[in-house]
N, CA and C of each residue as an Amber inpcrd file, in Angstrom:
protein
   321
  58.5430000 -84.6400000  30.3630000  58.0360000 -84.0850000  31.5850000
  56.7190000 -84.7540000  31.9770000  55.5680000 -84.9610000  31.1800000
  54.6390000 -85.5410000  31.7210000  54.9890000 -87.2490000  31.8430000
  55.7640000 -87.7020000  31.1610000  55.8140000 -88.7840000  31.9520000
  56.6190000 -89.2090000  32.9760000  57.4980000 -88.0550000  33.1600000
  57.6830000 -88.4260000  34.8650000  56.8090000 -88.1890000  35.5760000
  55.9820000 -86.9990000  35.4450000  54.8420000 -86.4180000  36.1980000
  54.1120000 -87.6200000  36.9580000  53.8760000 -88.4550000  35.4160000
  52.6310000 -90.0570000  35.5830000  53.6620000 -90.9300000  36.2000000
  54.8780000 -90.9200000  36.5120000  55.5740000 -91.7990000  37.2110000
  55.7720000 -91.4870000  38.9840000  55.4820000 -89.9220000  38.9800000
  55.5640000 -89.5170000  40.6280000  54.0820000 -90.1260000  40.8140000
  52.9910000 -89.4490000  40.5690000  51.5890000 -89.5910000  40.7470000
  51.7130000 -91.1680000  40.9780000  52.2500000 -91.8930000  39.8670000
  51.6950000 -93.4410000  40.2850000  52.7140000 -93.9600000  41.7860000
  53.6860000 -93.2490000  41.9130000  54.5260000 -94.1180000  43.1490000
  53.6980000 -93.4380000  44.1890000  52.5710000 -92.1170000  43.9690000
  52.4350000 -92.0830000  45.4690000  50.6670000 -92.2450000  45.8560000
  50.8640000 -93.3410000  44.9280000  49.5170000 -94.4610000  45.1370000
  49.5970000 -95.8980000  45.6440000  50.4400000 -96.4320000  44.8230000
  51.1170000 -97.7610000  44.8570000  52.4340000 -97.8320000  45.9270000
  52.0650000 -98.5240000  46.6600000  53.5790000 -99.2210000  47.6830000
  54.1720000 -99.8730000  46.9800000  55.6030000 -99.5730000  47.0150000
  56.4710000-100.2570000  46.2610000  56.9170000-102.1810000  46.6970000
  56.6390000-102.5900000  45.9410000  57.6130000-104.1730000  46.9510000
  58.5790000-103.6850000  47.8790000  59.1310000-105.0240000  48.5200000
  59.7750000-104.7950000  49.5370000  60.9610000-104.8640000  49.1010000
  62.1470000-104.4610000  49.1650000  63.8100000-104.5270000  49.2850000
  63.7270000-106.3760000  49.1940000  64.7600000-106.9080000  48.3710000
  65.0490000-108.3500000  48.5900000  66.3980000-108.2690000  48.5480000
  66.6220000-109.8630000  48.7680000  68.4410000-110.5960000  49.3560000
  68.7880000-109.4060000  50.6600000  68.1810000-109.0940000  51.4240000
  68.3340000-108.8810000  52.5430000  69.1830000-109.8600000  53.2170000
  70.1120000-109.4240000  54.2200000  71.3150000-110.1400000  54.8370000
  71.6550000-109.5130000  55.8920000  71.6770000-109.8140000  57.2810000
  72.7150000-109.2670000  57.7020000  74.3030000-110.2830000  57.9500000
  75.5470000-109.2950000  58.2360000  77.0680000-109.8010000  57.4350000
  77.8500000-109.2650000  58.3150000  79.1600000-109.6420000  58.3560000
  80.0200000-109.0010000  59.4630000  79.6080000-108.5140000  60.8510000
  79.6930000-109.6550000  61.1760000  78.5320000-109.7580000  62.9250000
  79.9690000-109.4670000  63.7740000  79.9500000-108.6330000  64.8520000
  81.1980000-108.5530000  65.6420000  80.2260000-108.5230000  67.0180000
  80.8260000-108.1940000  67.9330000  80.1340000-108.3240000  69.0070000
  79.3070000-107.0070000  69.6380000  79.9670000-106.1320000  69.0880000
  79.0630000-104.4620000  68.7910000  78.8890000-103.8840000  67.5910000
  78.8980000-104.4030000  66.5560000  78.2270000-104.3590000  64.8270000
  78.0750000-105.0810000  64.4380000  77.0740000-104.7480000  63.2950000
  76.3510000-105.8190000  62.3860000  75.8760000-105.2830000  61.0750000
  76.4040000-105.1280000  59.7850000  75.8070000-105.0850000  58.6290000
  74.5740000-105.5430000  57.8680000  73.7320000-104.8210000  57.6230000
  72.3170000-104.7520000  57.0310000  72.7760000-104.7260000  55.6070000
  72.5570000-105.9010000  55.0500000  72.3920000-105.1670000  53.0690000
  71.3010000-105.5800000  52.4710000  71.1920000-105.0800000  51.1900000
  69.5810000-105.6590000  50.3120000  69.8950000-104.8310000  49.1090000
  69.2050000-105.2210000  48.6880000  69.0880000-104.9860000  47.0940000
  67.5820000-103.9780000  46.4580000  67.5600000-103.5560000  45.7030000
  66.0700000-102.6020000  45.0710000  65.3400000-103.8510000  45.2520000
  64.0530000-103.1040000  45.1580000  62.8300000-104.2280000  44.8670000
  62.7240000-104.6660000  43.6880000  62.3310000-105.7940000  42.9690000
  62.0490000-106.0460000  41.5480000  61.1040000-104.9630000  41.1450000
  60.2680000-104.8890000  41.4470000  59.1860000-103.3290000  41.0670000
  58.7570000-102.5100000  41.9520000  59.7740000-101.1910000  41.8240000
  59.5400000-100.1570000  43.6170000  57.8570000 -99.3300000  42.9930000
  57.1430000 -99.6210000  42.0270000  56.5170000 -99.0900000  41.8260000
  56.5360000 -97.5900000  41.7270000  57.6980000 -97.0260000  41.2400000
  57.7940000 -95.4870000  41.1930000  59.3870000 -95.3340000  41.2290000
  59.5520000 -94.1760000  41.4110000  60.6090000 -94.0810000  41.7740000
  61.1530000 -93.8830000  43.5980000  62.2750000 -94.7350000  43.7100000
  62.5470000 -94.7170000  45.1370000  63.1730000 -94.1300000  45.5770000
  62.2680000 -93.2490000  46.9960000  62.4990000 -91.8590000  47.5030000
  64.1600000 -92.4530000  48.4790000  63.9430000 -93.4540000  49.3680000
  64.6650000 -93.7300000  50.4060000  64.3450000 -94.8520000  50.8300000
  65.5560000 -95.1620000  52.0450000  65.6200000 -96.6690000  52.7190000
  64.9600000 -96.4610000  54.2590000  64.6280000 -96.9910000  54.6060000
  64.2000000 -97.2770000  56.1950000  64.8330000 -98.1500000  56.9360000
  65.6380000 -98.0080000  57.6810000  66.8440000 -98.9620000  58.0800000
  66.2850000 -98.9060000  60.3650000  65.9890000-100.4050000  60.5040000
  65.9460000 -99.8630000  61.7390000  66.3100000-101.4330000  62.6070000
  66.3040000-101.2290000  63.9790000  66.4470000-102.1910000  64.5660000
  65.6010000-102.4390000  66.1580000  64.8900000-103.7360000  66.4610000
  64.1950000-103.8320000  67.4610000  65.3920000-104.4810000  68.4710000
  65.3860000-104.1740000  69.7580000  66.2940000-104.7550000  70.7170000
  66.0500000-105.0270000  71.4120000  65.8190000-106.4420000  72.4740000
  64.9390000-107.0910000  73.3360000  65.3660000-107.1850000  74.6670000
  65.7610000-106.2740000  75.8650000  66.8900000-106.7850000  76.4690000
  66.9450000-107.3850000  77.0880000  68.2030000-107.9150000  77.7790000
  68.2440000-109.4000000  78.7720000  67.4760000-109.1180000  79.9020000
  66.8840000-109.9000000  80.4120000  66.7850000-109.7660000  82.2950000
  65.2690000-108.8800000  82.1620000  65.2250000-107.5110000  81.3240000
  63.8790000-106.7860000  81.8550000  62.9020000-107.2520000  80.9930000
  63.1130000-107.6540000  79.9150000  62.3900000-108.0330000  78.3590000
  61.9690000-106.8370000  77.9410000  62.6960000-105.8180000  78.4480000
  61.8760000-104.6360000  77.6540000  62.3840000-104.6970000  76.3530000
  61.4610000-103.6860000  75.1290000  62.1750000-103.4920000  74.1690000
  62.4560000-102.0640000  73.5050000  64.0810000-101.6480000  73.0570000
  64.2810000-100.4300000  72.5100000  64.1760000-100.5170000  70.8310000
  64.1860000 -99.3600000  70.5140000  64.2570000 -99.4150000  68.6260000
  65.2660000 -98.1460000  68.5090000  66.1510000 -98.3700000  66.8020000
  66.2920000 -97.5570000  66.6500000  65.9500000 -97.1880000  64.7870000
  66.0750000 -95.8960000  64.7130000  65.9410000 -96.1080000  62.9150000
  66.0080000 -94.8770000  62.3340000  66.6150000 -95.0200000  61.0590000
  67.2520000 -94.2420000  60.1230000  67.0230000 -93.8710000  58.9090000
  66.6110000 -93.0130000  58.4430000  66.3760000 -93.4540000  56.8240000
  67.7750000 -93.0180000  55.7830000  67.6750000 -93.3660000  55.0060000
  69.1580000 -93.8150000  54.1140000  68.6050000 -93.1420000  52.6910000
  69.7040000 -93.1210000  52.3380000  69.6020000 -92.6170000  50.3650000
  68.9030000 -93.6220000  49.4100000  68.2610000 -93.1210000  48.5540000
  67.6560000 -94.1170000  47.2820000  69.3340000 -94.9090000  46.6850000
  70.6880000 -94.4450000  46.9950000  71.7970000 -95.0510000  46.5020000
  72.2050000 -95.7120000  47.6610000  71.8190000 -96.3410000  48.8060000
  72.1340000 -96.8660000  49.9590000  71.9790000 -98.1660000  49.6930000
  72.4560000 -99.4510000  49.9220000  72.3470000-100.6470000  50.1150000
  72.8750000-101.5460000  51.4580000  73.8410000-100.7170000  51.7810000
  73.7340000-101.2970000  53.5260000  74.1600000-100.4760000  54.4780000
  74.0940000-100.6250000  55.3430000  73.7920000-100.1820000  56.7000000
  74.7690000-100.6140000  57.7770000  75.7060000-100.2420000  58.5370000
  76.4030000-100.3680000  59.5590000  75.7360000-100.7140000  61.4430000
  75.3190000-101.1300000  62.1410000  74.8720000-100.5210000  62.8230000
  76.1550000-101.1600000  64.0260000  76.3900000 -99.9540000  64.9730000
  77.4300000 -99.8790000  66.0590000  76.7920000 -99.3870000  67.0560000
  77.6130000 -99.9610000  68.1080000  77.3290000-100.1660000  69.6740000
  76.4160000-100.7540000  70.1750000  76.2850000-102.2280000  69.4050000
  75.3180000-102.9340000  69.6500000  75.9760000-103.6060000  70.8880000
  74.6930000-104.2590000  71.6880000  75.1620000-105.2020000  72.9350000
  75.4290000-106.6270000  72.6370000  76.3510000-107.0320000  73.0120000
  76.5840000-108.1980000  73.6590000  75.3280000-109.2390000  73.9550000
  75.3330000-110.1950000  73.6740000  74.3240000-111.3460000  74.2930000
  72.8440000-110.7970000  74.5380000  72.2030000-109.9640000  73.4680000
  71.2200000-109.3200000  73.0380000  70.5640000-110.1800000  71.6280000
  69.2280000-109.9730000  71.8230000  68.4910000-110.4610000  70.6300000
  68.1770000-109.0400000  69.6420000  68.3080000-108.9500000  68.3690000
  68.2190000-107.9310000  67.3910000  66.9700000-108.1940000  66.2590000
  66.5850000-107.6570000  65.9220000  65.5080000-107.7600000  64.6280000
  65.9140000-106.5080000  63.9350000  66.7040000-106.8680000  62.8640000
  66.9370000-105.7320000  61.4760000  65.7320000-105.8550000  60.5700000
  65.5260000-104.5630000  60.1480000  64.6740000-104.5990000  58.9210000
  65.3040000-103.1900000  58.0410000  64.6650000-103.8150000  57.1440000
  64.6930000-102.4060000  55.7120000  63.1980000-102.7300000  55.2180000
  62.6790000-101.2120000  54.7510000  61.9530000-101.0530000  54.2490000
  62.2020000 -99.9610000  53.1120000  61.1360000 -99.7520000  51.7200000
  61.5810000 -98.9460000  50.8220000  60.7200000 -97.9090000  51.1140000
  60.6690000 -96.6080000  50.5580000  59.6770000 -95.6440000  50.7210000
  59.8010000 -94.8400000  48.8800000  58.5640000 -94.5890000  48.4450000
  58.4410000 -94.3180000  47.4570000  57.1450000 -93.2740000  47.5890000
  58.2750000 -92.0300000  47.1720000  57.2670000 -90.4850000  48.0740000
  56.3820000 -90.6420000  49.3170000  55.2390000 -90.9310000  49.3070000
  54.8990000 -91.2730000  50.7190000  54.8320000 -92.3810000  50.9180000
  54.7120000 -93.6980000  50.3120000  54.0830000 -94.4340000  50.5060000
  55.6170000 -95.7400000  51.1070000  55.0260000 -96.5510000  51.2360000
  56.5110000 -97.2370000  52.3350000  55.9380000 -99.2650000  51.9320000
  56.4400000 -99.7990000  51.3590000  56.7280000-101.1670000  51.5570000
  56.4270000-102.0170000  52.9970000  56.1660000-103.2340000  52.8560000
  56.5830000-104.1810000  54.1910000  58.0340000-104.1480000  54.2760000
  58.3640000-104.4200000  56.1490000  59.5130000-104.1210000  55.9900000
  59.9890000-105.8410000  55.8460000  61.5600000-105.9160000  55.6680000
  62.1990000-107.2360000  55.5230000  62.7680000-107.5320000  56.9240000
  62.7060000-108.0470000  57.6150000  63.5500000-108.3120000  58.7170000
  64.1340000-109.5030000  58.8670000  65.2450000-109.4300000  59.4180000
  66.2460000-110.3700000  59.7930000  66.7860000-110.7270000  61.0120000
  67.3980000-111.8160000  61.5750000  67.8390000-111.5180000  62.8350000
  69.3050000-111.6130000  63.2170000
């Protein structure tokens, strides 16, 4: 018991690394798969995933987001009803009790 105790206390000091082998996979023209792997050292134990996406759109340049957080047993991510002839920025980030990683992004 106390050394999980010293294992919560230290994850919610320390940011964990970031998620690596980040990918996104199975590109269709309205989905796109996000995967990644644990961090080499989440510094604690890892609460959850942060799964999100920036979207740039044609013609106005505005930009939308969306985002999700996922299970500590999550490794990828689906995302649907994406647009057509749109620019995307995926990321994952880890979160370890409060504290949250850089995120990884991809395009």
């Amino acid at each position: 018991t106390f050394f999980i105790m010293l294992i919560y206390l230290f994850s919610l000091n320390v940011a964990p690394d970031p998620p690596i082998e980040v990918v996104i996979s199975m590109v269709t023209s309205t989905t796109a798969t996000l995967s990644w792997q644990a961090p080499l050292d989440p510094q604690g134990i890892i609460a959850s995933y942060n799964v999100s996406y920036n979207q740039t759109i044609p013609c106005s340049g505005n930009v939308s987001s969306f985002e999700i957080m996922l299970t500590r047993d999550d490794f990828t991510y689906t995302f649907v009803d994406l647009e057509e002839a749109t620019n995307y920025v995926f990321s994952v980030m880890v979160m370890n009790g409060v504290r949250e990683s850089e995120a990884v992004s991809v395009t």
